[in-house]
N, C-alpha and C positions, 0 to 999 in steps of 0.2 A: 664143768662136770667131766669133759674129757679128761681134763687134767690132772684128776684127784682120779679117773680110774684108772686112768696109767703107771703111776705112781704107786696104787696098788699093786698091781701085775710085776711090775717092777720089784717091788719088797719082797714077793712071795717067789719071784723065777730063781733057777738055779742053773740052766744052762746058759754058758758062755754067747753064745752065738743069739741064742733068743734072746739074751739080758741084754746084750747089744742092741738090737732094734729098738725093743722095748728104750731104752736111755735114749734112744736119739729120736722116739715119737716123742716119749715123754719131755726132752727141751724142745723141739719143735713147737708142741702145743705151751709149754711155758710160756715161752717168746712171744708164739701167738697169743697168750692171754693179757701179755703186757700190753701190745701194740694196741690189740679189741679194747682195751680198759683207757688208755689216754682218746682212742678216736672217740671211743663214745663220751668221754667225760668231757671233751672240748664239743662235742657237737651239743650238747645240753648245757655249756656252760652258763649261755645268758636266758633260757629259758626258765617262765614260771615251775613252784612245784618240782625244782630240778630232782631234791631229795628222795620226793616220793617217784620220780618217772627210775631216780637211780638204783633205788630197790627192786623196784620192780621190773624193769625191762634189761639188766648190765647184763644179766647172765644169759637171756635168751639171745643177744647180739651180740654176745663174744662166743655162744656154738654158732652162731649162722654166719659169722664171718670165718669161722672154722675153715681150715684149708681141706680137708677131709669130708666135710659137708658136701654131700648132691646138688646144693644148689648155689655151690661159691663159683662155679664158672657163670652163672647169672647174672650176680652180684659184680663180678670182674666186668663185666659186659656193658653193664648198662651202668659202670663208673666210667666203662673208658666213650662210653659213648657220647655221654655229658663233655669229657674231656674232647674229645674231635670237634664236638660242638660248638664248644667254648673259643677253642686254637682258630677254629674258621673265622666265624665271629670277629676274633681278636685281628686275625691277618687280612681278613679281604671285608669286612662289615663296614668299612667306609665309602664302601664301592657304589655308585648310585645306580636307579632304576633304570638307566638308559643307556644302549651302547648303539655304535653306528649302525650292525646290523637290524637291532632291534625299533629302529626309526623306519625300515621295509613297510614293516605289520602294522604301525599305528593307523596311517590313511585308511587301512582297510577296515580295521575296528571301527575307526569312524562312520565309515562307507556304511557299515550294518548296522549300527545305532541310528545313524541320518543317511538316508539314503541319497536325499536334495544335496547333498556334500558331492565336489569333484565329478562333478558332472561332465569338465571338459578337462580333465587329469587321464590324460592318456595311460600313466604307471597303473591308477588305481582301479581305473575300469580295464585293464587287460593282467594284473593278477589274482584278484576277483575273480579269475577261471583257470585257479592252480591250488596245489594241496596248501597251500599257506590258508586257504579258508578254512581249513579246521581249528588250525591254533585261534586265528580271528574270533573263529564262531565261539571258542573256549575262553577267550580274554571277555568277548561283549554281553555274552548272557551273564554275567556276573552282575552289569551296569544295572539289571533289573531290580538290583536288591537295593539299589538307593547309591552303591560305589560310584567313584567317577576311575576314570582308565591309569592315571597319575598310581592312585590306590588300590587298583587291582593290580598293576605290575610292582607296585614294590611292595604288596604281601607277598605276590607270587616269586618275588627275589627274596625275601627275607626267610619265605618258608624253605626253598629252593638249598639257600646256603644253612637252615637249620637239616633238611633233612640228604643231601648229599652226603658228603661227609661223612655222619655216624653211617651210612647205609653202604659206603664203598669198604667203615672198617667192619661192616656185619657179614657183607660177602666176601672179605679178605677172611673172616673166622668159618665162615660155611663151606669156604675151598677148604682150608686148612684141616678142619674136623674131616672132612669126605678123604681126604688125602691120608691124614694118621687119626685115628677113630682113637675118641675116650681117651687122646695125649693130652696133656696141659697147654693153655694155652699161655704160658709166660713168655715162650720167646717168641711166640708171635707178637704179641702188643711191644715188647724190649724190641726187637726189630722194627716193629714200623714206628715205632716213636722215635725210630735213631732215623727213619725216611723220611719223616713228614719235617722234622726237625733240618735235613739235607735240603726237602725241595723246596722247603717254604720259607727260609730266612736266610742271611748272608754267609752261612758259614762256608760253604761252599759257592763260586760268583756260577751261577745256573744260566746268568744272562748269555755266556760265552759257549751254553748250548742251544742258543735262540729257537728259530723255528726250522729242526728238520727237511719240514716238507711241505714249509706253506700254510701250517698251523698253528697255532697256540693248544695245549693239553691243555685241557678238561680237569680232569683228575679229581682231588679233593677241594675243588675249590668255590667260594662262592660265587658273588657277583651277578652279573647281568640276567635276564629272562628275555630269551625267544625261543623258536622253534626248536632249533638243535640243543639248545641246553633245557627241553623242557620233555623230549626224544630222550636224550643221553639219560636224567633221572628214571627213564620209564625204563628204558634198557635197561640200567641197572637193576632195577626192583625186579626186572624179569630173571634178571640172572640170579638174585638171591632164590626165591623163590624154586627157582629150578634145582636149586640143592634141598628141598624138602620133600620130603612124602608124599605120599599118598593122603587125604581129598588135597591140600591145600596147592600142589603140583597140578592139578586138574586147569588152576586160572593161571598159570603162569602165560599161555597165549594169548592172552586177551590183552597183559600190558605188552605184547609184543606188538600186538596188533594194533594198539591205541600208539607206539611210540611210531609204527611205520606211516600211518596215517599223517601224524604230525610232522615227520620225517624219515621216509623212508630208506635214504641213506645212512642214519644215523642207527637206526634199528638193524638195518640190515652187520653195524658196525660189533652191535650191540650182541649180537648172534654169535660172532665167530670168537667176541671176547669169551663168551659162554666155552665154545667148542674149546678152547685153548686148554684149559683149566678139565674141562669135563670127559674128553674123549680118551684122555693116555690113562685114565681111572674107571673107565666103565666094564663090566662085569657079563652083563647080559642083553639080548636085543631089545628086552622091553624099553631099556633107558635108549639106545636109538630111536624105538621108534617113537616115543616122546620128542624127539628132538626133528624128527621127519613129520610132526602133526605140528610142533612148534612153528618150523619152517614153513608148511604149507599153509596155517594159520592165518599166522604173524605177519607174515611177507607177501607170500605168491597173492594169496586172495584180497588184500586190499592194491596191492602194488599194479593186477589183473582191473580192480576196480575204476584205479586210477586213469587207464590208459583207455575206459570205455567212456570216462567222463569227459577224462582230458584227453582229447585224442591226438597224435602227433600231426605235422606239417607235411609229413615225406621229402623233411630235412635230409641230405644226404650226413655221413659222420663229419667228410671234411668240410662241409659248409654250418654244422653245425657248432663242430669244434673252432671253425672258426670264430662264428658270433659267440661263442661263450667263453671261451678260452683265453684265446689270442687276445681279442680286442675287450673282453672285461674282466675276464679273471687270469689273466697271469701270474698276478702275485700268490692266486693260491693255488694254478692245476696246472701250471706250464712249468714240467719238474727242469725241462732243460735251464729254464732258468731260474729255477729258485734252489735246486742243489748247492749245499754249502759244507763246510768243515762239519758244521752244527749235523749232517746227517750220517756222515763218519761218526762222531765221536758219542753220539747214542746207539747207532749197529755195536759201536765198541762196548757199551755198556749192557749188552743184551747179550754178547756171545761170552765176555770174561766170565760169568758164573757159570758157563757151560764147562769150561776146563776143568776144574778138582772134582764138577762133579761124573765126569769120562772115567777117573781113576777109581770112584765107587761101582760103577759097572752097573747101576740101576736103572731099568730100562724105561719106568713109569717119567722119571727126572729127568732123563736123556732127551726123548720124546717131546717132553712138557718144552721144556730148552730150547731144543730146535722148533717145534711150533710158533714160543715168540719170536725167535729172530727171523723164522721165515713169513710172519704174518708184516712185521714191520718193515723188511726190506720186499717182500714180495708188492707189498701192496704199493709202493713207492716204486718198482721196477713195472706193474703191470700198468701204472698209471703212465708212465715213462710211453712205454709200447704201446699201448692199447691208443694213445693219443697224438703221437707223433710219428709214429712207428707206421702201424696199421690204420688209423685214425676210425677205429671201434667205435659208435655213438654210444652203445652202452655203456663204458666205460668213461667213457666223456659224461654223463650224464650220472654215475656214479659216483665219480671222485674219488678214485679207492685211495688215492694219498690220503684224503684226510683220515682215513684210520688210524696215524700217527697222534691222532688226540687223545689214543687210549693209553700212549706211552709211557704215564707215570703209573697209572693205577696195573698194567701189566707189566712193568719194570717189578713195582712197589710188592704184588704177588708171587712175582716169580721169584724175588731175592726172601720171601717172608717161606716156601715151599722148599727152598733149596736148604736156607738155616735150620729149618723144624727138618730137615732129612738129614744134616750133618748132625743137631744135636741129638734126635733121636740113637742114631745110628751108635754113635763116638759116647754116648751117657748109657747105652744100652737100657732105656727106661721098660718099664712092665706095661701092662695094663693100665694100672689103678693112678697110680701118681708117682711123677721123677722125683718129687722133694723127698721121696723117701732115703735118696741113693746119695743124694750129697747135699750138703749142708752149706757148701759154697752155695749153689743156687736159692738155700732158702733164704738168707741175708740177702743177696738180691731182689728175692721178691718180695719183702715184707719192705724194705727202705721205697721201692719202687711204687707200691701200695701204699703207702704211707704220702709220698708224692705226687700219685695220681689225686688222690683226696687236698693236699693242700692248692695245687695246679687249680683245681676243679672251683675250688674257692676265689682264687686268687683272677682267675678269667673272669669268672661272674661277675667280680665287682668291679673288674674294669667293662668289662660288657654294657654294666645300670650306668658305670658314674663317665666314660667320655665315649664311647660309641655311639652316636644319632646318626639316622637315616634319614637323608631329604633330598626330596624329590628334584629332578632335574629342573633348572631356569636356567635360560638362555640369557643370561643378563646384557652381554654385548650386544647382542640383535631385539632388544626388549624394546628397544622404540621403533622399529623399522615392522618388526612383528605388529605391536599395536597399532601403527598406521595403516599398516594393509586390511585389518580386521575390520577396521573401524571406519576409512574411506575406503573401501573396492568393493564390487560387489560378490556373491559368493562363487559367482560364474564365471570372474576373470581369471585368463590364463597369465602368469608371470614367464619370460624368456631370461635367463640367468646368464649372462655376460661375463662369460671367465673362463681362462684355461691358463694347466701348467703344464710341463711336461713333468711325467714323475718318474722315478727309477724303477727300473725291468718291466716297463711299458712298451712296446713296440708303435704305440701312438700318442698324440696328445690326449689327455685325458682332464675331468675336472678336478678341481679340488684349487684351493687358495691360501694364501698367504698369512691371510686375514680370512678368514670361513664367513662368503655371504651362506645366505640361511636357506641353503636347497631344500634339507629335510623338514628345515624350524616350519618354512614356508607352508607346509602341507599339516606338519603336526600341531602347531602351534596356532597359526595365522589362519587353518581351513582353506587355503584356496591350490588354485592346478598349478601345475610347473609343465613347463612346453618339453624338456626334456633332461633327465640328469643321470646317473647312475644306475637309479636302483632298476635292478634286472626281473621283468616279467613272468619270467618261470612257465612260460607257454610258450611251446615252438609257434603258434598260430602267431603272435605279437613277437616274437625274435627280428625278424627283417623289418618289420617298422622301429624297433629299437636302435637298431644299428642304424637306419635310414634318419631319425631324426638326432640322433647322435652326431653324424656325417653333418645333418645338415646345420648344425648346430657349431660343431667347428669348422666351418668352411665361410659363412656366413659371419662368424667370429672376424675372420682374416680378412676380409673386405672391406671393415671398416668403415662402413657408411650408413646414414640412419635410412639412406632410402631402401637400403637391403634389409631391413628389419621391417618397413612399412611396406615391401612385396611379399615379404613372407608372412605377413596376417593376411592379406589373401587368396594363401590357399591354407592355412590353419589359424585355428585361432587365438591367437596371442595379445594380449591387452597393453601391458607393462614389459619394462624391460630395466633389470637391476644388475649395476655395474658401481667399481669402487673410483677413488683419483684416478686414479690410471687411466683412464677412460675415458675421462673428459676432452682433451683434445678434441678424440670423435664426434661429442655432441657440443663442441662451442657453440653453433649456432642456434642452441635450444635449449629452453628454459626449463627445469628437472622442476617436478610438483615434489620431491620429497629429497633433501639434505640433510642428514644427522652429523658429518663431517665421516664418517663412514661408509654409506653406501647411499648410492644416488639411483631414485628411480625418477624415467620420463615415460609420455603417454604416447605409444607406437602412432597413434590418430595424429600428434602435433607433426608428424614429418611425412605428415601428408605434402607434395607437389607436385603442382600441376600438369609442370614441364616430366613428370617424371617417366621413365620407360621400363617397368619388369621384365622385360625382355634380355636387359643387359645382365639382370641378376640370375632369373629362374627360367627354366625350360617349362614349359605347355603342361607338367604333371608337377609340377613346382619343385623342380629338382634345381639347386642351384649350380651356375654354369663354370662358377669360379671351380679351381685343381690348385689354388697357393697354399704353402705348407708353411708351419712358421720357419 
């Protein structure tokens, strides 16, 4: 219809300059009506009745895909969001339900469906009094509908990588829109399909920008479900959100508030990604003080909550940062040693788009610019200070490195803001629509459209025909697992028999060769582990962590079974699971369990008579040995 009445106008005009516009609406909408007339005709091609859907519906869906139409940025929208959908799915949908951090939370889940569970599990009854019980409480009331936990973490991964992704490119369009009002949004999606396309495949090797700062980004991707990637999703929805109006602006604090609860570092991360984008464009105070009721919302009052529940120890910073830092998390907050090339050469990718745009002299862009690079390098430099420096517990206790996880998706906005201000600028568009002004970009966009549509197809049915998700089995550890469920009882403690040293460790630490089943043990098998890794997240249970850690590798280095049968009397420890390696130490004793992989014996059989605790452990059962390996 448009096309027949421009065609009109056209035959009947007489001025030079109007008869020009008019010819180039007029091919414009031809073009368009070819391109409308093959999609729809292949989209009805195998369907019944096609004849009659094609009389009677061709013409209403070649106006509604109209480039001119009010509601074709809709329709661009919710094609490219099927599309992000789809590319997710395609690149990271073989990822399973489980990842190392996400083995923390399971015991606890258990903990609150079966209370009788890990009764003598030191881990699970001392994080049991930390915010990790929210997400808990969130995984296990589900169990009530008849779920088992296997199937509530991988809906909540499958939902997780269906709904990130389109939700990171709806808030990449809600900056953009807030930034240039009523512009087109073509070279927004043409630029981030030229990003996601950079970050997520081999064209460029991304692995040679590893991990910054001790992280892995976030960004568009799918995979695993825990706390902070289930925080990062809330954060996000909070920031979309926060670019609408009026009532629906009203709940934006609420998922702020739900994301700090679940992680409050993660939300707090989730805030300043907001501020970045939002503050070099605000207008008047009412939009601050929106963001000063968000902050004190979101943050202050469950964060305030937290500390009347969870109350601290009267840790000093340096003894704090010690137990947390030093001796368990160096690989991710001890920036002295985890700086690399890899945080160079992302500062460098964060300031080069600042340069051409200094010679436009825009100060919204300039601002914008300097906010990312100083949010990235600031937060990396205050964790630097604030932890080794001044040795700040807050900051310890923050983690501001890890804000480095928002790298791609504030890299991927700032270069999609910076383009939409060069093409704006340099195309000098109107109001209403750019395609009116050159005819290069309209061929772009319609081949582009065109691609999005076949893309969109082309994912789906790889998506139905080789994409399956399944659940995590421990197949190596499947008989040592079933043995312990099956002979132990649910009260026995296991002591785990292993240490290696690992790189940018400042001590021994666990971890094997061969992976016995620290976490399998607790997730899988139900029963306690005397001590391993996972870190308690209560200053109250910190110094017992480190202490039975301590006592765990020292008692290692001793090498004798009698030291294992003095330390079940002052804790309670039943079994003890060690691989070959090990054997030497127990030649004298008979193992109740061999799979030619890991060997457990029963702490009771090296019971002797002759024997003296005195030479192992001190009067509070602190072991006497100082051998390092």
């Amino acid at each position: 219809m448009l096309r027949l009445k421009l065609f009109r106008k056209l035959h009947h005009c007489k001025k030079n300059t109007h008869r020009k516009q008019l010819k180039h609406k007029a091919a414009e909408a031809e073009f368009n009506y070819y391109v409308s007339d093959y999609i729809f005709n292949m989209s009805i091609k195998n369907l019944p009745l096609r004849h009659k859907l094609h009389k009677t519906y061709k013409i209403k869906f070649i106006d509604r895909m109209n480039i001119n139409n009010p509601n074709y940025h809709k329709i661009l929208k919710i094609f490219y969001v099927l599309f992000a959908t789809f590319y997710t799915i395609w690149i990271f949908g073989k990822t399973q339900n489980y990842y190392p951090g996400g083995f923390i939370e399971i015991p606890l889940i258990l903990k609150l469906i079966n209370p009788d569970l890990f009764l003598n599990d030191f881990f699970t009854n001392s994080v049991i009094h930390s915010p990790k019980i929210v997400y808990a409480y969130f995984v296990a009331m589900w169990t009530y509908f008849g779920w088992t936990i296997d199937q509530i973490l991988h809906f909540c991964m499958l939902a997780r990588t269906f709904f990130v992704s389109p939700l990171i490119f709806l808030v990449i369009c809600k900056i953009y829109d807030s930034w240039f009002p009523k512009k087109n949004l073509l070279i927004l999606i043409f630029i981030y399909t030229i990003i996601l396309l950079l970050l997520y495949t081999k064209i460029i090797p991304w692995g040679q920008f590893g991990k910054p700062a001790g992280w892995n980004a976030m960004g568009a991707r799918g995979g695993s479900f825990y706390p902070a990637t289930l925080s990062y999703a809330l954060g996000i929805l909070y920031v979309y959100i926060c670019f609408y109006r009026k009532p629906i602006r009203y709940f934006a604090p609420i998922f702020l508030l739900l994301a700090t609860l679940i992680h409050p570092s993660i939300s707090v991360f989730s805030f300043i990604f907001l501020c970045i984008f939002y503050l070099p464009i605000l207008h008047d105070k009412k939009s601050l003080q929106f963001l000063a009721i968000d902050f004190f919302i979101g943050i202050i009052l469950p964060i305030l909550v937290y500390f009347i529940i969870f109350p601290s120890a009267n840790m000093s910073g340096v003894e704090f940062i010690e137990h947390y830092i030093e001796l368990r998390h160096p690989h991710h907050y001890l920036i002295s040693r985890i700086v690399s090339s890899s945080t160079i050469k992302w500062l460098i990718l964060f300031t080069a788009p600042l340069i051409p745009v200094i010679f436009f002299k825009n100060s919204k862009i300039i601002i914008m610019c300097f906010l990312c690079i100083l949010s990235y390098a600031g937060s990396i430099f205050l964790q630097y200070a604030g932890t080794e420096i001044f040795h700040i517990k807050f900051i310890a206790q923050l983690g501001s490195n890890r804000f480095t996880i928002y790298r791609e998706v504030i890299w991927m906005t700032q270069i999609v803001l910076i383009c939409g201000f060069f093409f704006n600028t340099l195309f000098k568009q109107n109001k209403e629509n750019v395609y009116l002004n050159t005819s290069f970009m309209e061929a772009i966009y319609y081949r582009f459209y065109i691609l999005i549509y076949i893309i969109t197809v082309l994912f789906f049915a790889l998506v139905i025909s080789k994409n399956t998700f399944k659940p995590f089995k421990p197949e190596k550890q499947a008989k040592i697992i079933s043995w312990i469920k099956n002979k132990t009882s649910k009260n026995d403690v296991f002591f785990i028999d292993e240490w290696v040293k690992k790189k940018n460790s400042p001590r021994v630490t666990f971890g094997l060769k061969r992976p016995l089943p620290h976490e399998y043990i607790r997730t899988h098998a139900h029963r306690a582990i005397f001590s391993d890794m996972s870190f308690p997240f209560n200053e109250k249970y910190i110094r017992e962590f480190t202490k039975r850690r301590d006592i765990q590798q020292k008692i290692h280095f001793v090498r004798s079974p009698m030291a294992y049968y003095c330390l079940s009397k002052y804790y309670r420890v039943d079994y003890i699971i060690t691989n070959r390696r090990s054997t030497k130490t127990f030649a004298a004793h008979k193992p109740i369990f061999d799979d030619g992989n890991y060997i457990v014996y029963k702490i009771s059989d090296f019971k002797n008579k002759n024997l003296n605790c005195n030479l192992f452990f001190t009067s509070d059962g602190q072991p006497l040995t100082h051998q390092s390996p």
